[in-house]
MIRO-426397 format. One record per residue (C-alpha): residue in three letters; x negated, y, z negated. Coordinates in nm, 2 decimals. Layout:
N
- residu, u, v, w
- ALA, X, Y, Z;
...
//
This chain:
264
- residu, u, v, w
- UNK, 0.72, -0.68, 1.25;
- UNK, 0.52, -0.37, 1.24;
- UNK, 0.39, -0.09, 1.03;
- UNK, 0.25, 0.25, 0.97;
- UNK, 0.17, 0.49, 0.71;
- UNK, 0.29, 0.77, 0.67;
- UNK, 0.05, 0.91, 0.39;
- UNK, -0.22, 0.74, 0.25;
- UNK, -0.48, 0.91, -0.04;
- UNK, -0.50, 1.06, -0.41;
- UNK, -0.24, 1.31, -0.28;
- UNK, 0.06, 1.11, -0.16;
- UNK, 0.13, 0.74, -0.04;
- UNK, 0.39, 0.62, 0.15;
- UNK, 0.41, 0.29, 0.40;
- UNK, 0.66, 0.23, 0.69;
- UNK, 0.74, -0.18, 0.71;
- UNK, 0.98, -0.24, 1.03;
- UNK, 1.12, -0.62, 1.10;
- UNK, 1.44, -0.75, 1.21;
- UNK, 1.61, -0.72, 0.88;
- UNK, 1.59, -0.30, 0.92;
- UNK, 1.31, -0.03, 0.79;
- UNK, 1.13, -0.07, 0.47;
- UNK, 0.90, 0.19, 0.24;
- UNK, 0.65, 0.13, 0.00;
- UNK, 0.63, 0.38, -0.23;
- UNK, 0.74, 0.75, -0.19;
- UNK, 0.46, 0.97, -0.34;
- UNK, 0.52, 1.28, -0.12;
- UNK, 0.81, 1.54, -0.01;
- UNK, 1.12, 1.39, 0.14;
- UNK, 1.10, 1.65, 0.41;
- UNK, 0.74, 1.46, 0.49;
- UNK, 0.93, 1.14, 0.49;
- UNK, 1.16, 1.23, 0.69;
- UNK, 0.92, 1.36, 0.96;
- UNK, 0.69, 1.08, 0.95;
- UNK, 1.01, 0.86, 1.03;
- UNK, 1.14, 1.10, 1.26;
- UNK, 0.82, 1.06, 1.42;
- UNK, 0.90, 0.71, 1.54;
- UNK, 1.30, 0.76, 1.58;
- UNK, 1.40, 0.66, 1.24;
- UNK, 1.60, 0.82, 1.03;
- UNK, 1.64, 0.83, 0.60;
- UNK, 1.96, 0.65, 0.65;
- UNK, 1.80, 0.37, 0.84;
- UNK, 1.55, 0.25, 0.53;
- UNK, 1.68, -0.05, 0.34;
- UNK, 1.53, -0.02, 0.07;
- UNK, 1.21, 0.11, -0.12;
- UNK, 0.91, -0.11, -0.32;
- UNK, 0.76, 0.05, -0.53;
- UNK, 0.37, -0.08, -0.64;
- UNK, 0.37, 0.12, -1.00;
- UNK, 0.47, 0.44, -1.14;
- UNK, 0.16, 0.71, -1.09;
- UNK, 0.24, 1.06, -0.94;
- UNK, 0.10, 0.99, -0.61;
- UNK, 0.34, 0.68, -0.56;
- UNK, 0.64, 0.82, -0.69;
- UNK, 0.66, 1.22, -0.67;
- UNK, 0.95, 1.23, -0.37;
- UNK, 1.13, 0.89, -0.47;
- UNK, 1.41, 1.06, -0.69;
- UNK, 1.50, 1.34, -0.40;
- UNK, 1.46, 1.04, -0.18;
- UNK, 1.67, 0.76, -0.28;
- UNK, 1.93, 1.02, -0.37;
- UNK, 1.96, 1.21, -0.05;
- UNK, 2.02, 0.87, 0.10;
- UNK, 2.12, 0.63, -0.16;
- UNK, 1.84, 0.36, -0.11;
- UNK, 1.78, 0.09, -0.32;
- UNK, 1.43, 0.07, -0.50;
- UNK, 1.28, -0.22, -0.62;
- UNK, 1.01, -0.26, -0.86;
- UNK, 0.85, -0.40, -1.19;
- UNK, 1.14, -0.34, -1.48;
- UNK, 0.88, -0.11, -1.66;
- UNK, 0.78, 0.06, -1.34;
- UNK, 1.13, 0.14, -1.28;
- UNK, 1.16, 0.22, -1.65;
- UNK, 0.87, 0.52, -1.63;
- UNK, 1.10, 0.63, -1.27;
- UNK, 1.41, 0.67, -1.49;
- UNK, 1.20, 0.87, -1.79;
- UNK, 1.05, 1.11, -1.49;
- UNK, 1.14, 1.43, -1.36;
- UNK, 1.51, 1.42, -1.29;
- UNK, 1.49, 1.02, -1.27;
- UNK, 1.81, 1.01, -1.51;
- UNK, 1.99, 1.13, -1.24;
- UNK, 1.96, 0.86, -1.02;
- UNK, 2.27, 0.65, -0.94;
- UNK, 2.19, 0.33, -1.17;
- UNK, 2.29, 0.08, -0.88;
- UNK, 2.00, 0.20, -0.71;
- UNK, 1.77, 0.07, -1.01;
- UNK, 1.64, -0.35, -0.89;
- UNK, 1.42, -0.44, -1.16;
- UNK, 1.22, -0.78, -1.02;
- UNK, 0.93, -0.98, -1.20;
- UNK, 0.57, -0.97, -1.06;
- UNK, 0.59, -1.29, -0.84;
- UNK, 0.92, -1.28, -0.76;
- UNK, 1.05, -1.31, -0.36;
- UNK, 1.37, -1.12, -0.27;
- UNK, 1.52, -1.23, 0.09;
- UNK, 1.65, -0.95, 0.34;
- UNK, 1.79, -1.18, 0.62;
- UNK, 1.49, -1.35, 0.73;
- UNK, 1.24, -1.16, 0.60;
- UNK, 1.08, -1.22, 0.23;
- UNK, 0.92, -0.97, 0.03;
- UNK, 0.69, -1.13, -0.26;
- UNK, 0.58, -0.93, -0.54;
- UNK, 0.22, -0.99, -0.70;
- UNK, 0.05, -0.83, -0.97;
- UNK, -0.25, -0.64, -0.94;
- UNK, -0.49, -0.48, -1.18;
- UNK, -0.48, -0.11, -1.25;
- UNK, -0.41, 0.14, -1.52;
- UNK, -0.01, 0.14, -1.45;
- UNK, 0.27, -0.07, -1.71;
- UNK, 0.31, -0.32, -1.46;
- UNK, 0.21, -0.26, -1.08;
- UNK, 0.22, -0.46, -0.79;
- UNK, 0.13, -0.59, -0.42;
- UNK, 0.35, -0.67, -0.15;
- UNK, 0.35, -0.89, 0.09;
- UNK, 0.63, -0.91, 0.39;
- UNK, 0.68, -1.22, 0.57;
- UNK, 0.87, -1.30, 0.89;
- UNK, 0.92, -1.61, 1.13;
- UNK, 0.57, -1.67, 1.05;
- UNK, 0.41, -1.32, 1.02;
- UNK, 0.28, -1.19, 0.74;
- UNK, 0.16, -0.82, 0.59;
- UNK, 0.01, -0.78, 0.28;
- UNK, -0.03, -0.47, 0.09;
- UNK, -0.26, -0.40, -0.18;
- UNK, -0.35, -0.07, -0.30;
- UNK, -0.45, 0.10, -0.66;
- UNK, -0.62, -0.23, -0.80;
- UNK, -0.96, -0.23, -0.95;
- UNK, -1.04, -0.59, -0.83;
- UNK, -0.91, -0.84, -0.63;
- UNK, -0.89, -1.24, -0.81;
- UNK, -0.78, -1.59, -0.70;
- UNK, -0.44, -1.50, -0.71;
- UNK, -0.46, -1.18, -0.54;
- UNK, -0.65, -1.32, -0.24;
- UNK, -0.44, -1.64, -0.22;
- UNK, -0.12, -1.39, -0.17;
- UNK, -0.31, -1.17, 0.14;
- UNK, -0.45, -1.48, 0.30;
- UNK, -0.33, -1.57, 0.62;
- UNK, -0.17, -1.23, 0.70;
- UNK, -0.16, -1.09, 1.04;
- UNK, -0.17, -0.71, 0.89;
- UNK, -0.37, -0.64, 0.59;
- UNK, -0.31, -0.29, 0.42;
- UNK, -0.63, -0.29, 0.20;
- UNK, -0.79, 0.00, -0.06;
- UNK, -1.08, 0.12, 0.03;
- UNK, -1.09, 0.42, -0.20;
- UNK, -1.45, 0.55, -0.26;
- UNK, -1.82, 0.48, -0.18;
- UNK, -2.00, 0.41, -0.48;
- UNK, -2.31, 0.58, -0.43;
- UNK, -2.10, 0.92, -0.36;
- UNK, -1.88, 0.85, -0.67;
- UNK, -2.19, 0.83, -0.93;
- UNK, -2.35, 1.15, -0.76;
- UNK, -2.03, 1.34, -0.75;
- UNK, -1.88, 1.60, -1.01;
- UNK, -1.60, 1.39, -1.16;
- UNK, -1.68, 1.37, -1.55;
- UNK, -1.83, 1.05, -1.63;
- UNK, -1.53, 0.89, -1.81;
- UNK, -1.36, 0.96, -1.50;
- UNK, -1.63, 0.78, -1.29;
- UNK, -1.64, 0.46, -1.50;
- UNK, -1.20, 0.46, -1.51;
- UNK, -1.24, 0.43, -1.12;
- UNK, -1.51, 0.20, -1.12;
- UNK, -1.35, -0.04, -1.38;
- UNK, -1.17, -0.33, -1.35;
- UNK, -0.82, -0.12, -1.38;
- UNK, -0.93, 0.14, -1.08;
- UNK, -0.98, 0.10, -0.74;
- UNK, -1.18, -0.09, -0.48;
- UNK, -1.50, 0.08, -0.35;
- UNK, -1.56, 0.04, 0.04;
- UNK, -1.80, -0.24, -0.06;
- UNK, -1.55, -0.43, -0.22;
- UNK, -1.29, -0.41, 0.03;
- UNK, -1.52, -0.54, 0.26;
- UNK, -1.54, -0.82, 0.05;
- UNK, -1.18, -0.92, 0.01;
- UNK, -1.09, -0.90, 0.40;
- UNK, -1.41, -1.17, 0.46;
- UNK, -1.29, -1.39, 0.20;
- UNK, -0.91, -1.35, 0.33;
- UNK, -0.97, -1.35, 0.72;
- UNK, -0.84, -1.59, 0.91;
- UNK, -0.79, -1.63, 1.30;
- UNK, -0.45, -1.46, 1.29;
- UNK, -0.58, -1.12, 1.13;
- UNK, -0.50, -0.89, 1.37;
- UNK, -0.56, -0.55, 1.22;
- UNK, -0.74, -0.44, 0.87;
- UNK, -0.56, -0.09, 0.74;
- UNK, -0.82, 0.11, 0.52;
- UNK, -0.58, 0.28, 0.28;
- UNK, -0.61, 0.53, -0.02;
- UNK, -0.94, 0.69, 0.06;
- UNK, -1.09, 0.91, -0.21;
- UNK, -1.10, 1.33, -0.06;
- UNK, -1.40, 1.37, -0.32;
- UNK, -1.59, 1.01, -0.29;
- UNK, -1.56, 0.90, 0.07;
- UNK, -1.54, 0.97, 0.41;
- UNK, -1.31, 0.82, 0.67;
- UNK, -1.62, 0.70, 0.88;
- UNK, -1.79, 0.57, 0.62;
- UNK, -1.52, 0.34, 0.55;
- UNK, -1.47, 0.23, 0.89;
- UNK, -1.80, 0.17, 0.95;
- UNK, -1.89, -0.05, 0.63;
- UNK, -1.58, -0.27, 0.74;
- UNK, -1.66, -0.22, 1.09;
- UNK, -2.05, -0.45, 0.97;
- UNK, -1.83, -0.66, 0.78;
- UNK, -1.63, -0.74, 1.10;
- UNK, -1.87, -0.76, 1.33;
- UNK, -2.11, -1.03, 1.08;
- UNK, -1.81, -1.22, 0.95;
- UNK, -1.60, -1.28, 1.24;
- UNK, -1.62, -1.63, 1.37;
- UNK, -1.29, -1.72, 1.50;
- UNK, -1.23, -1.74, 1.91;
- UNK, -1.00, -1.50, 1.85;
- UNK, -1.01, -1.08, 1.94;
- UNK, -1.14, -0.92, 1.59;
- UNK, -0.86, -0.73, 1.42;
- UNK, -0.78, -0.36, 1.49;
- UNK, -0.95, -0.13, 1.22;
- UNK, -0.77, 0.21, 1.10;
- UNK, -0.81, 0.45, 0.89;
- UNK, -0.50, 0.54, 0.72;
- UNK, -0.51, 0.89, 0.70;
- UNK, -0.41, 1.15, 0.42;
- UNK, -0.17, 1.39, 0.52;
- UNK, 0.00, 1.21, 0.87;
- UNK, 0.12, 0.89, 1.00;
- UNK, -0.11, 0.66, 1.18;
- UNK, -0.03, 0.51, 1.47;
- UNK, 0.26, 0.19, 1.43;
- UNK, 0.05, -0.11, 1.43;
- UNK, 0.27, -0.42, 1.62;
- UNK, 0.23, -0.78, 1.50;
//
């Protein structure tokens, strides 16, 4: 299996999964066109996806889906009320109903021999959700948009070989910054998003000897920087890390490009 992102941030996400059953998204929350180049970029094509998960319904996850599945009649899958808030959206009635697959947070849908397992996470969406994608014994797990991360959340990204973790905004430049103070304490609530801090603290309760590369996705433009993300996971690594094993790769999923395809 692999991955790569082709957008990551408060502007547009969208993720790449690759495995023997055929090409996978997560979430389409920027142009086609941008898609399309980011897959172009590795010698796919919009006819070569399978299918689309989608994690919740905000703009930034959704805003090219509709041209999307359209253009090339892709499947999406998603919480019923997350596809519910797709159909009510911008041109979402148009969209062939066939390509509307409601599932349950928790459920696992088969694709050969890959499973996908929903999970549900906690942010201000109806119903959003994690992924995880397992194969012959490999696992990624994708968690972005969630405000914190429980027992059940951890128990679904443990023992992955790829984690795809937010780690949206530094909390020291969030509290100084100029985003009104309601919208400081949505972000820092238990329905926002996962400082660098607490990233850090999900991947060393998760880590296991198989982790071979940590993702930081979803960085804030106004409350982070890029290397001070990778450097507060980057300490964690380096003072958590017991295994025999080579530490995991660390990224830095960035905004407007794809990163490089990480291989398991």
């Amino acid at each position: 299996m692999n991955l790569f992102s082709i957008a990551s941030g408060s502007s547009g996400n969208c993720i790449h999964i690759g495995t023997s059953a055929g090409h996978f998204l997560v979430d389409a929350g920027i142009s086609t066109k941008r898609i399309v180049a980011g897959l172009a970029s590795q010698w796919i094509s919009g006819e070569d996806i399978r299918a689309i998960f989608v994690t919740h319904e905000h703009s930034d996850h959704i805003k090219g889906i509709v041209v999307l599945v359209k253009k090339y009649h892709i499947p999406m899958y998603g919480t019923t009320e997350t596809l519910q808030r797709i159909r009510q959206s911008s041109q979402g009635n148009t969209i062939p109903a066939e390509l509307f697959h409601p599932i349950q947070a928790g459920e696992t849908l088969c694709f050969d021999k890959l499973c996908v397992r929903s999970f549900s996470i906690p942010h201000d969406a109806v119903n959003p959700v994690g992924y995880t994608f397992e194969e012959e014994g490999q696992k990624i797990a994708v968690a972005t948009d969630l405000g914190y991360a429980d027992e059940s959340i951890l128990r679904q990204m443990t023992e992955a070989d790829i984690l795809y973790i937010e780690s949206n905004y530094d909390r020291r430049m969030l509290l100084a910054g100029i985003y009104p103070y309601p919208l400081k304490q949505r972000i820092l609530g238990e329905y926002g998003h996962l400082s660098n801090d607490d990233a850090a603290v999900v991947v060393r309760t998760v880590m296991s000897s198989r982790l071979k590369a940590v993702i930081l996705a979803h960085l804030s433009k106004e409350n982070n920087y890029p290397e001070l993300a990778f450097q507060t996971m980057k300490n964690e690594l380096d003072f958590s890390w017991k295994f025999n094993t080579e530490r995991p790769k660390l990224i830095v999923a960035k905004r407007d490009e794809p990163i490089e395809v990480i291989e398991i």
